[in-house]
C-alpha atoms as one frame of an Amber mdcrd trajectory, in Angstrom:
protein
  -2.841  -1.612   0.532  -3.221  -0.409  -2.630  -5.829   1.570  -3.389  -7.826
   1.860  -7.215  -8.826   4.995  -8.660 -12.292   3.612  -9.288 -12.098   3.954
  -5.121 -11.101   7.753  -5.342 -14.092   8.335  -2.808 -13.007   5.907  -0.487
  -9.783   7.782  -0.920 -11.255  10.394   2.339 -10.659   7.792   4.689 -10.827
   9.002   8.580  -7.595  10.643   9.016  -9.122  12.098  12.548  -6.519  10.548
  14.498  -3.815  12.371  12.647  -2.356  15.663  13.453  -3.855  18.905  11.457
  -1.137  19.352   9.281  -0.613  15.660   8.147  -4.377  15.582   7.254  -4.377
  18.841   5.399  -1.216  17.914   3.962  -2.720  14.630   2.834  -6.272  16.413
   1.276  -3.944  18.625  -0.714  -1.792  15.497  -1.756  -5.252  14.071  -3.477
  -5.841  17.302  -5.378  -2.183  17.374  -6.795  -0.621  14.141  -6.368   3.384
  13.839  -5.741   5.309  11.704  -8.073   8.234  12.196  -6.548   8.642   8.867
  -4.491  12.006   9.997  -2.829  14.072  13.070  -1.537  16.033  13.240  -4.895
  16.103  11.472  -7.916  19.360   9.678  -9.010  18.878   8.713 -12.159  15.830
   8.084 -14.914  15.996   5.937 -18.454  13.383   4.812 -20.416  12.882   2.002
 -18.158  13.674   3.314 -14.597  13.879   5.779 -12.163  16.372   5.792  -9.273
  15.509   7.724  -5.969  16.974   8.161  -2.849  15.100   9.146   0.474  17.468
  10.570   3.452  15.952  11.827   6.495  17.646  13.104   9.780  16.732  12.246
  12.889  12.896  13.442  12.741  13.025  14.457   9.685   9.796  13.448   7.080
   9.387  13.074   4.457   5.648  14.308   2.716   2.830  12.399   1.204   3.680
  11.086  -1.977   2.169   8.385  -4.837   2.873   5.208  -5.577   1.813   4.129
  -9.282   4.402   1.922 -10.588   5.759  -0.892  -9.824   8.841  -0.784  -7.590
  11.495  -2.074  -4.309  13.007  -0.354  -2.011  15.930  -1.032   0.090  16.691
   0.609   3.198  20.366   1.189   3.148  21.084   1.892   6.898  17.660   0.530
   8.907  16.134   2.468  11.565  12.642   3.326  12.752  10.090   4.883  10.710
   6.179   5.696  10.519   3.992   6.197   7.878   0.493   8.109   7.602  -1.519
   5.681   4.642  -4.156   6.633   2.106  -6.486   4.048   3.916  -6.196   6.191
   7.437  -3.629   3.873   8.993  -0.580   5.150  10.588   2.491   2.214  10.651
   5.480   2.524  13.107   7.871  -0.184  11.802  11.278  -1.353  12.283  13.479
  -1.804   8.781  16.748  -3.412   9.181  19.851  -2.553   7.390  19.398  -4.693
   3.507  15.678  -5.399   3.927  14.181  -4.859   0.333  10.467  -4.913  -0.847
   8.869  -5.546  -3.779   5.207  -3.913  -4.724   3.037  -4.106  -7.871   0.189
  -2.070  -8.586  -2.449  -2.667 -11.535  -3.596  -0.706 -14.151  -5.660   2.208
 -11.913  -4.274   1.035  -8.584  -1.850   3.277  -5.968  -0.409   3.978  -2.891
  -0.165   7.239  -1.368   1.700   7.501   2.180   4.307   9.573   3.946   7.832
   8.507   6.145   9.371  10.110   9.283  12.562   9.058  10.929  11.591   8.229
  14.705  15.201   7.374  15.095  18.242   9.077  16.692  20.471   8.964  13.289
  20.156   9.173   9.753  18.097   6.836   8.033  18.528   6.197   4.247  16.324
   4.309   1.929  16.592   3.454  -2.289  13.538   3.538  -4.377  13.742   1.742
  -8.172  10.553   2.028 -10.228   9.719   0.278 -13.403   8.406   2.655 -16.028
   7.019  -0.560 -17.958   4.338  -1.294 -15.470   0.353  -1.173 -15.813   0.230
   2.751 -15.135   1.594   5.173 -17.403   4.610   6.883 -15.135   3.013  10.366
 -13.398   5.145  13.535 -15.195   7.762  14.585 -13.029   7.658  18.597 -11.405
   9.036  20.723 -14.166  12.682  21.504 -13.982  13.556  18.240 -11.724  16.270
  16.407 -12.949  18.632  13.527 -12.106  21.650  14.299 -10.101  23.507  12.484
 -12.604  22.101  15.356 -15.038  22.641  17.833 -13.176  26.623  17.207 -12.869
């Protein structure tokens, strides 16, 4: 599902079906677009960058863009849904280990968000690989790894 920036336009997919807030959240994502693929970032080297997504029961969260290629792992499974850049919305089922693998070329992305539908915490890690066909996207200004910041 990933999406080229050559298809920007196509980018205003019918999000009609979503709530208000999840589509406004969404047209704002497009005019600034989040790098920040996970609640908080572990660690970053010249060739990675480690994140870590926790969300409570209910807890989401917000739209965010995929440009490199990366896996994640969810670490405890539960039940999730997603709002896509291409309109969908995805309830799915991730089991305790599963991992995936996705690759984007040069110009391509993802942008989506996450929501715990489940009654306890559900915890997911994020690698990305700074060597792939798009140039990483500058991190928020004064975010740092948890490892720097101890």
């Amino acid at each position: 599902m990933a999406m080229t920036m050559h298809d920007k336009a196509a980018e205003k997919k019918d999000t009609s079906q979503w709530p208000a807030d999840i589509a406004a959240e969404f047209a704002n994502e497009a005019k600034a677009p989040n790098p920040c693929v996970g609640s908080t970032l572990l660690s970053e080297n010249e060739r990675t960058r480690v994140w870590i997504i926790r969300l409570a029961p209910g807890e989401r969260i917000g739209f965010h863009r995929h440009v490199l290629d990366y896996f994640w792992t969810s670490v405890s499974g539960g039940r999730g849904k997603q709002h896509v850049h291409d309109g969908t919305t995805v309830e799915y089922t991730y089991q305790p280990g599963e991992t995936r693998h996705e690759t984007y070329g040069r110009g391509e992305f993802k942008v989506h968000d996450l929501q715990n539908l489940g009654d306890k915490e559900m915890v997911f890690m994020t690698v990305e690989f700074k060597d792939s066909a798009n140039a990483p996207m500058p991190l928020p200004a004064g975010l740092r790894s948890q490892a720097e910041a101890a």
